[in-house]
N, C-alpha and C positions, 0 to 999 in steps of 0.2 A: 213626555212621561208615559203615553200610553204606546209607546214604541217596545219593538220585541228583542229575542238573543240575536244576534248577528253572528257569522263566522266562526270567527276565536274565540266568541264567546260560549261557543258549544265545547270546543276541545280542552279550554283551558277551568271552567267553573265545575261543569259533573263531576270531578273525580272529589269534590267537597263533599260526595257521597259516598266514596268509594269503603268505609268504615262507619257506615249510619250514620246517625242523625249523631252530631258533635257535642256529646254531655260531659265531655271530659276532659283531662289538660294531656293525655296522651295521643286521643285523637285529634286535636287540636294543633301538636306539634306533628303528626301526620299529616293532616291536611297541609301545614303552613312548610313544611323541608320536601312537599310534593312536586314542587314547581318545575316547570320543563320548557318555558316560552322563553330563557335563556342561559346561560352560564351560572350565573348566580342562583336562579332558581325562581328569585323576585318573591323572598321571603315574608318581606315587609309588606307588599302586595297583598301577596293570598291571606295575611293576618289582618287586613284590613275589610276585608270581605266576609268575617264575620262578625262586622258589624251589621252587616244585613242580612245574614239567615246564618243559621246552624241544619238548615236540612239541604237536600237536595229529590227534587226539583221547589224553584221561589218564585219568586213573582219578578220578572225584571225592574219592574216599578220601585221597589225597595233599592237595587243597587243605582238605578240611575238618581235618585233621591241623593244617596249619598256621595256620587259623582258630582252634582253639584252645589253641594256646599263644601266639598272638597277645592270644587272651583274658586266658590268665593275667599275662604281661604287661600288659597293661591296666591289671588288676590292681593287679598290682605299682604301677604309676606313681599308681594311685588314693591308694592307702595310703602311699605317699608321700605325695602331698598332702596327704589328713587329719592325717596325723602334723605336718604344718607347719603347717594349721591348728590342730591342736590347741595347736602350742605358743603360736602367736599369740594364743590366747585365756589364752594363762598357764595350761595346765595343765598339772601335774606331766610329768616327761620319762617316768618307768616308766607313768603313767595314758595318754599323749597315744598310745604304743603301743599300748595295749588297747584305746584307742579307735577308732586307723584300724584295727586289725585286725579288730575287729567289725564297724564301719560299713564299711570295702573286703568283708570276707567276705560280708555281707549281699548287697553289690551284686553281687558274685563270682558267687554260688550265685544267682543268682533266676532263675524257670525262665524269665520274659520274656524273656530274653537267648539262648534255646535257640535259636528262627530266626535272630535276628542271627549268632550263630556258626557254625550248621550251615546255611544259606542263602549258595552260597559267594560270589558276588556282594558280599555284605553286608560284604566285608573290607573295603570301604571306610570305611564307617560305623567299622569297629573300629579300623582306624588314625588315622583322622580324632579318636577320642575319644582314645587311645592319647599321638598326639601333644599335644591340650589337655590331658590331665590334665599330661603331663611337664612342658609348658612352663607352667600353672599352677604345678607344684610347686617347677619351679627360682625363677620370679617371690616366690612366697610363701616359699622359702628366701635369694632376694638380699635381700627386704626384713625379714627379720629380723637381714641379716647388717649392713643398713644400719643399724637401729634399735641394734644392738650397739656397732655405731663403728667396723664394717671397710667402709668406704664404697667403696674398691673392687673388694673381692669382692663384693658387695652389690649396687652399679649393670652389673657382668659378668654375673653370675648372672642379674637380672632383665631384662636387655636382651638377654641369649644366649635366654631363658625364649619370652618374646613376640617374638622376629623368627623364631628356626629354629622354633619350636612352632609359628605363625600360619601360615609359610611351609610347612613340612612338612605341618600337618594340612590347608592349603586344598588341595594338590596330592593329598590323599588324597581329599577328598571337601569339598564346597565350606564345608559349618558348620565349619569349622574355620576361619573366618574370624571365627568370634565369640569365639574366644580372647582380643582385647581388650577386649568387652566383659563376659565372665566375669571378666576380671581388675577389672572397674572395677566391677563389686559385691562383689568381694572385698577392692578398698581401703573401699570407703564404708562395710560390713557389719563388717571387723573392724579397721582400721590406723586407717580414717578417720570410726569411727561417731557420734566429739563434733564435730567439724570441727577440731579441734587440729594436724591436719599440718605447716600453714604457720609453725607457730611450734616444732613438735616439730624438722623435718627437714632447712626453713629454702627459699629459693628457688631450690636449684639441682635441689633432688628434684621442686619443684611445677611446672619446667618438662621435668624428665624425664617425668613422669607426662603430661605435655601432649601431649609429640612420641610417646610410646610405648603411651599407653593413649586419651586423650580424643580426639585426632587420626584413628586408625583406627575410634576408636570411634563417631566423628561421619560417617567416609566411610560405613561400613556403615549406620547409620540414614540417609543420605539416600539410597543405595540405595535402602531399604524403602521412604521417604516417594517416590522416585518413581517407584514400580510404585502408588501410592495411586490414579490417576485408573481402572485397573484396575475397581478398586472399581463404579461409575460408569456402566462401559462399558454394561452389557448383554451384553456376546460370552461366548461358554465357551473361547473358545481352544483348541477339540478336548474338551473335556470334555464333563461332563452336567450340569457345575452352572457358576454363575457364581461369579469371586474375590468376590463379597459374600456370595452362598451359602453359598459353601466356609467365610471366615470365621465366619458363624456358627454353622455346623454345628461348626466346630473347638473351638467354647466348651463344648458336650456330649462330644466326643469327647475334651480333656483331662483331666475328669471319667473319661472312664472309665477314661486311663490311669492316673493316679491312684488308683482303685480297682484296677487290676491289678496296682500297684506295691505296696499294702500287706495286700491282700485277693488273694492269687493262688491260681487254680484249677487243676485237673487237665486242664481244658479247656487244647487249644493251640487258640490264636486263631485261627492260620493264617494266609496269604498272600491270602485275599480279604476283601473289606471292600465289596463293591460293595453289598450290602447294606442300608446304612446309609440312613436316612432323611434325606432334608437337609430345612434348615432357612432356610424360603423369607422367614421376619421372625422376628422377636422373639418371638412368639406363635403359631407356625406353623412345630414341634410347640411347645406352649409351655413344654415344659421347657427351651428357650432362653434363655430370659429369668432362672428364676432360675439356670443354669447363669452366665448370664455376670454377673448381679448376685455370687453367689458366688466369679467367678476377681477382678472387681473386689476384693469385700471382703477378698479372701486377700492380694489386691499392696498394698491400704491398713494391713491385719496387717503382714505383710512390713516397710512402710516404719514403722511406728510402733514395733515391736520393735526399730529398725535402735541404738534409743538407750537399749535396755534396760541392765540394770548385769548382768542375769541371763543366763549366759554361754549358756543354752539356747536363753532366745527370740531372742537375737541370732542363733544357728545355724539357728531355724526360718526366723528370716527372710532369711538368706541362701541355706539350701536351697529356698527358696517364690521367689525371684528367682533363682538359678542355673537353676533349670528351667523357667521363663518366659521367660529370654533363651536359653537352649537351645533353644526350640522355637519363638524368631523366623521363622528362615527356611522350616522344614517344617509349620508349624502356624496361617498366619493366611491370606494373602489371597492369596501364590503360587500360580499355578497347576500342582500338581502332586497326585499322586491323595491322596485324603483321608487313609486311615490305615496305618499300618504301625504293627508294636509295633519293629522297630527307632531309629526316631527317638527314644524314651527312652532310648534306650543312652549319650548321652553328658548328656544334661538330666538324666538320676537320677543324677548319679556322687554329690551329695551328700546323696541321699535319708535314707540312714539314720544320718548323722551326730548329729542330734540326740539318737536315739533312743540311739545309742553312748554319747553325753557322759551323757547320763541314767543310762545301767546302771553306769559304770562309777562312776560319783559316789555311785552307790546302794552300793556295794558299800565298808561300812567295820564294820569289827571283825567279829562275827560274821554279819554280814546275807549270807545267800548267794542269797537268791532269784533276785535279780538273774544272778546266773551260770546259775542253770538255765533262769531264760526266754531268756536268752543263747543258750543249749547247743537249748533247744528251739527256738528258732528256726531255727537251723542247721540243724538236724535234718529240719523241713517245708519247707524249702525246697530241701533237697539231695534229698527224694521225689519232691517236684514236679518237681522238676529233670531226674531220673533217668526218670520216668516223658513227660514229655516227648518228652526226646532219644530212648527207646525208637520212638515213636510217628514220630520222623523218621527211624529205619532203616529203616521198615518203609512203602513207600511206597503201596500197595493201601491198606493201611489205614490210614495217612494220609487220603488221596482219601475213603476212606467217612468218615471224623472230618470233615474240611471239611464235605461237604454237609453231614450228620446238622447240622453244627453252624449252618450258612448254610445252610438251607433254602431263603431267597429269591434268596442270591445264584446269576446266573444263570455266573458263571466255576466258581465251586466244582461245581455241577452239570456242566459243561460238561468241566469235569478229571473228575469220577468216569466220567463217558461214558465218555471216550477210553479208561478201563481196562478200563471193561468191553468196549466193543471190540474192544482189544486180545487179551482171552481169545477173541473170539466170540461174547459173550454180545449179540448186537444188537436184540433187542427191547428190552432193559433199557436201555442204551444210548439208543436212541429213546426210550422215554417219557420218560426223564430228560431230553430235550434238547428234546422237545415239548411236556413240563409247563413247563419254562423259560420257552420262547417265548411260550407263554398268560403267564406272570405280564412277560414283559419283551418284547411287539411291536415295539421298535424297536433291540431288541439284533440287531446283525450278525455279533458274533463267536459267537452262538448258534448264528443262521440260516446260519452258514461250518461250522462243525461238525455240524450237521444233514444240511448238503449232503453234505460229505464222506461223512459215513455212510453217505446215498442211493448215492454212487458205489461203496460197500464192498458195500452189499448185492444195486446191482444195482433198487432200487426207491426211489420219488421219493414223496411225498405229492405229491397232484393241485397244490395251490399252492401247492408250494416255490419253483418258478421263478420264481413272480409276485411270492411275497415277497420273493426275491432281487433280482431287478430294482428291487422299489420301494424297499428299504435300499439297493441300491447307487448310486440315486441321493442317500440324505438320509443313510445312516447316519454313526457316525464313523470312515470311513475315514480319517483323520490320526491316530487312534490309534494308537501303535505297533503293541499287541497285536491289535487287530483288521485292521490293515492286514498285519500277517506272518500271519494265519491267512487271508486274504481271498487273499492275494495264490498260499499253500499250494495253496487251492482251485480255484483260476485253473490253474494246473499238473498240478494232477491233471484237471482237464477235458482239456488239451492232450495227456495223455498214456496214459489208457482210460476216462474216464469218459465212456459216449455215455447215459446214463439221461435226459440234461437236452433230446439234441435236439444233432443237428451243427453246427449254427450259436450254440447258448448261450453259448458265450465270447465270439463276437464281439459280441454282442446284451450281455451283461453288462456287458464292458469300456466298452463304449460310452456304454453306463448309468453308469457310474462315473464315465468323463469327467468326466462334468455335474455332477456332484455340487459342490456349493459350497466344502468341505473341500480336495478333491483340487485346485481351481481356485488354490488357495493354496498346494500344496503340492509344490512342483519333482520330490521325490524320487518319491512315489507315482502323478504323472504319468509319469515316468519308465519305473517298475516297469511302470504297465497299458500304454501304447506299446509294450514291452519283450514283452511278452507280448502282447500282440496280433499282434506282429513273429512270434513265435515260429510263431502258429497262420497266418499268413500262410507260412511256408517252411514248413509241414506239409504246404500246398497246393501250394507251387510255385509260389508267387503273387510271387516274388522282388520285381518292382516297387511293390507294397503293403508288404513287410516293410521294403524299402530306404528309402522315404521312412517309418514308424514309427519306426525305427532313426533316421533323421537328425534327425528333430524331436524325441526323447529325447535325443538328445543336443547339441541346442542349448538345451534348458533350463539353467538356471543349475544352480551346486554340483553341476557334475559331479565325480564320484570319477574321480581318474585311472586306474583298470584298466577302467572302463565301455566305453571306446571302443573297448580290445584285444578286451574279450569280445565283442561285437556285432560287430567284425570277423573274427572265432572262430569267430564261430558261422554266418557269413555264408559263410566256407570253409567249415566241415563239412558243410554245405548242398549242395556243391560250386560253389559263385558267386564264385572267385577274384577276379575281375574286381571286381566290386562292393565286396568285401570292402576292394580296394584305395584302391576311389573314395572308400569311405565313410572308411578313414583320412586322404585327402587333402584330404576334404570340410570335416572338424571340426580345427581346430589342440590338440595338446596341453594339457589343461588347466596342466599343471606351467609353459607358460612364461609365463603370466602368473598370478605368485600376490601375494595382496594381504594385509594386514595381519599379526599376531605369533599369532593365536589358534593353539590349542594343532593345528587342522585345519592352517594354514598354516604351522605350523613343521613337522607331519608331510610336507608333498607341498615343502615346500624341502629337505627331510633325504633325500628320493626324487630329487627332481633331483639333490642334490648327489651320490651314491652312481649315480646313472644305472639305476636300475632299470628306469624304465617304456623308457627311452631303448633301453635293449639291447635289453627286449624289444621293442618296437614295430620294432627293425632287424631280431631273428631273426624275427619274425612277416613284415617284408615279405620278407626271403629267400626265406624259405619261401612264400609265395603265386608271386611270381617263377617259381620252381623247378618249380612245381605247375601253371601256364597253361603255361612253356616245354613243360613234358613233355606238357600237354594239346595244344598246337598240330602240335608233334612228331610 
């Protein structure tokens, strides 16, 4: 609880200030259609986050609070579902209880689940699982209510289950759009595992199942199938590896969740993973190969089990496929970064089921074992757990746990730096960030922390600069993370660091231009224009700043407040005039907005409410007011 922002928690929470402190239902709906961490927007997210503050900056303490009792709740909705699986599989009503309770406790307590809940970002992930498990549970309670002969409590249940579940968990976080097809290995696995459906429930059920589970189920697979050519391409799309890479490197790294999941350590994984060794073929590391022979022979387990009589191995193989299609969209050929241990947070929910139906089946007349491996399991997991979460109050030594624990990775190293640092301690600091660079020469967001340092201390290694320049023409500037630390360091030049040379920003930026990434990339364009503009009005160079400013702002996806600020900052300058031109120069992004994405229903919710409108009138006033009194 006493842990701090981490990462994404910076880029994704501030802008709940970007409209003051939130007293109203249109700033409300501003903050909550703001969202940009996906597609969606993760509406239901950011509106859940004012449950713990309406200002900005809060206390982290308040969100991670609410992170978990969102957990337990999770919970809760897990162990509901087992309890409904359980009865589905015909086990006793008092047994089917001890069974979600042990299998939900399992997954409760397991220390893997420590960053997902204390990583405050990561609400999403948790509502996102929150709402499939619920909307799983109500599905697998309409269809026993159907199998019963209350047809429609049954078809309410499971039709309310899969539209609010589906709908509510995609608005949390996008995997919540596999809720139909978690529900369609949960028909075929327990309702549907002889193929008897069509003759048990008759044909008005087999077209329900059509329009509510195989329908979504089949839009999402051709999704997947056509991001396939992906595969193919050759490009990294901002990365360091290729979608063919990335996939097969994924086939090792399920593997190890998998071992995390049943074998967990005292070790926290942590938030870096850059680490990881990819996997360029089959054989190349070649534990590749039988990693992926293995996830194969697990899905042919899986389906062969699906027709067992034996109520266990049917659970194996419904938890061996619930957490295969759980980790569709985070875990094959998408491009997004390799590993996180929060992506098991909702693909485990039915990890320990099996093992539940086991203990408790074990457990007849005097046989107590079974209750104390029960008890002891609880027991090492709630250590680990506790031990953990310690380790994320305590953020120094956090930072020293990563590296120690990622040696290679050059982020993990690059976070302990800045602490050190931050006390003073700058040789340390420097070696840590210069042994990096040796093991990783083409990391930028290294050589961006390095710099910085240089500016702290007041001293440069002879070819810092040069290394600067040649990343900032090839590095990954489209990285988020290295483009917010690139972009850091660009400002702190602008603003006392002269170690590099008074002309180094303009010579850098330049540099950057070129870069093939940035050539792609509107926003970051954008940003180094924006910043060049800046060191341009440092000079007094008004007519260099003024056209930077105008050609940042005729690039595409502009944000509507860009053009006030650059006019803002063009007066503080004291360049009235210009200030004026450059608003008259660029029209409004707000009056032409185009399609429903969750971006363009935020800037039609600004138009409609006149936000940018008022201000862009008090801002010309005010210029107005400011030339009359200059001519005056």
């Amino acid at each position: 609880m006493t842990g701090t922002f981490l990462f994404d928690d910076y880029s994704n929470l501030p802008p709940m200030g970007d409209y003051g402190p939130i007293r109203s239902l249109w700033q409300a709906i501003a903050w909550i259609t703001s969202g940009f961490a996906g597609p969606t927007g993760r509406p239901v997210s950011l509106a859940s986050f004012l449950i713990d503050t309406r200002v900005w900056p809060a206390s982290p303490a308040v969100f991670k609070t609410t992170n978990i009792v969102l957990h337990l709740l999770t919970g809760i909705a897990l162990i509901g579902l087992l309890h409904a699986l359980s009865r589905a599989f015909d086990v006793p009503k008092h047994r089917a209880l001890w069974v979600a309770v042990l299998a939900g406790g399992m997954w409760l307590l397991h220390p893997l689940w420590v960053s997902t809940t204390l990583y405050i970002v990561q609400r999403m992930a948790i509502l996102a699982a929150l709402f499939v498990f619920a909307g799983l549970w109500a599905y697998v309670h309409g269809r026993l209510q159907l199998i019963a002969g209350r047809t429609r409590r049954g078809y309410l249940w499971m039709s309310l289950g899969l539209v609010l579940g589906t709908l509510l968990a995609v608005l949390s976080k996008e995997n919540g759009a596999l809720l139909p097809l978690l529900a369609w290995a949960i028909e075929k696995f327990v309702f549907d595992a002889h193929g008897r459906v069509k003759y048990q429930e008759g044909a008005a059920f087999i077209w329900w199942r059509r329009v509510f589970i195989t329908l979504p189920s089949l839009v999402l697979l051709a999704y997947l199938i056509s991001q396939l050519p992906m595969l193919f391409s050759g490009l990294t799309y901002g990365r360091d590896f290729t979608p063919y890479e990335r996939l097969l490197t994924e086939t090792r790294i399920l593997w190890r969740y998998l071992w995390d999941l049943w074998l967990p350590g005292v070790h926290d994984g942590g938030l870096f993973n850059d680490d990881i060794r990819l996997s360029t073929s089959l054989w190349r590391p070649f534990s590749t190969l039988p990693a992926t022979i293995g996830l194969l022979a697990l899905i042919g387990l899986a389906l062969f089990w699906r027709r067992s009589e034996r109520i266990v191995l049917r659970a194996i193989g419904l938890t061996i496929i619930f957490f295969f299609v759980g980790q569709l969209l985070e875990s094959t050929w998408l491009q997004l970064e390799l590993m996180f241990e929060h992506r098991n947070y909702l693909p485990a929910g039915l990890m320990f089921f099996p093992l539940a139906l086991f203990l408790v089946d074990r457990v007849r007349g005097g046989t107590r074992w079974p209750v104390w491996l029960a008890i002891g399991i609880f027991c090492v997991l709630g250590l680990l757990t506790y031990k953990r979460a310690d380790l994320w109050g305590k953020p120094f030594q956090q930072a020293l746990t990563w590296a120690h624990e990622h040696p290679d990775s050059a982020r993990a190293q690059s976070y302990l730096a800045n602490f050190w640092e931050q006390t003073g301690n700058y040789p340390e600091a420097a070696r840590l960030l210069d042994r990096a660079f040796q093991q990783h020469p083409q990391d930028l967001l290294v050589l961006a922390n390095r710099a910085l340092l240089a500016c702290d201390t007041g001293e440069a290694p002879t070819d810092l600069g040069r290394e600067l320049l040649k990343l900032a023409r090839t590095g990954q500037l489209a990285q988020n993370v290295v483009g917010y630390q690139f972009d850091t360091f660009l400002s702190r030049l602008q603003e006392n660091c002269a170690v590099f040379g008074v002309d180094f920003g303009f010579t850098l930026i330049d540099a950057a231009l070129t870069n093939p990434q940035v050539l792609h990339a509107p926003d970051e364009q954008r940003s180094l224009l924006h910043r060049r503009a800046m060191l341009w009005l440092d000079r007094n160079e008004v007519t260099q700043a003024y056209a930077d400013m105008l050609t940042a702002l005729r690039l595409p996806d502009l944000a509507p407040g860009t053009r006030l600020l650059f006019a803002a900052e063009l007066a503080s300058a004291h360049h009235q005039r210009r200030a004026l031109a450059l608003l008259d120069a660029v029209p409004p992004p707000l009056a032409d907005i185009h399609g429903w994405s969750m971006g363009a229903i935020h800037r039609r919710w600004l138009a409609h409410v006149g936000y940018y409108h008022k201000a862009e009138i008090h801002l010309r006033e005010t210029l107005e007011k400011e030339i009359a009194a200059a001519s005056g």
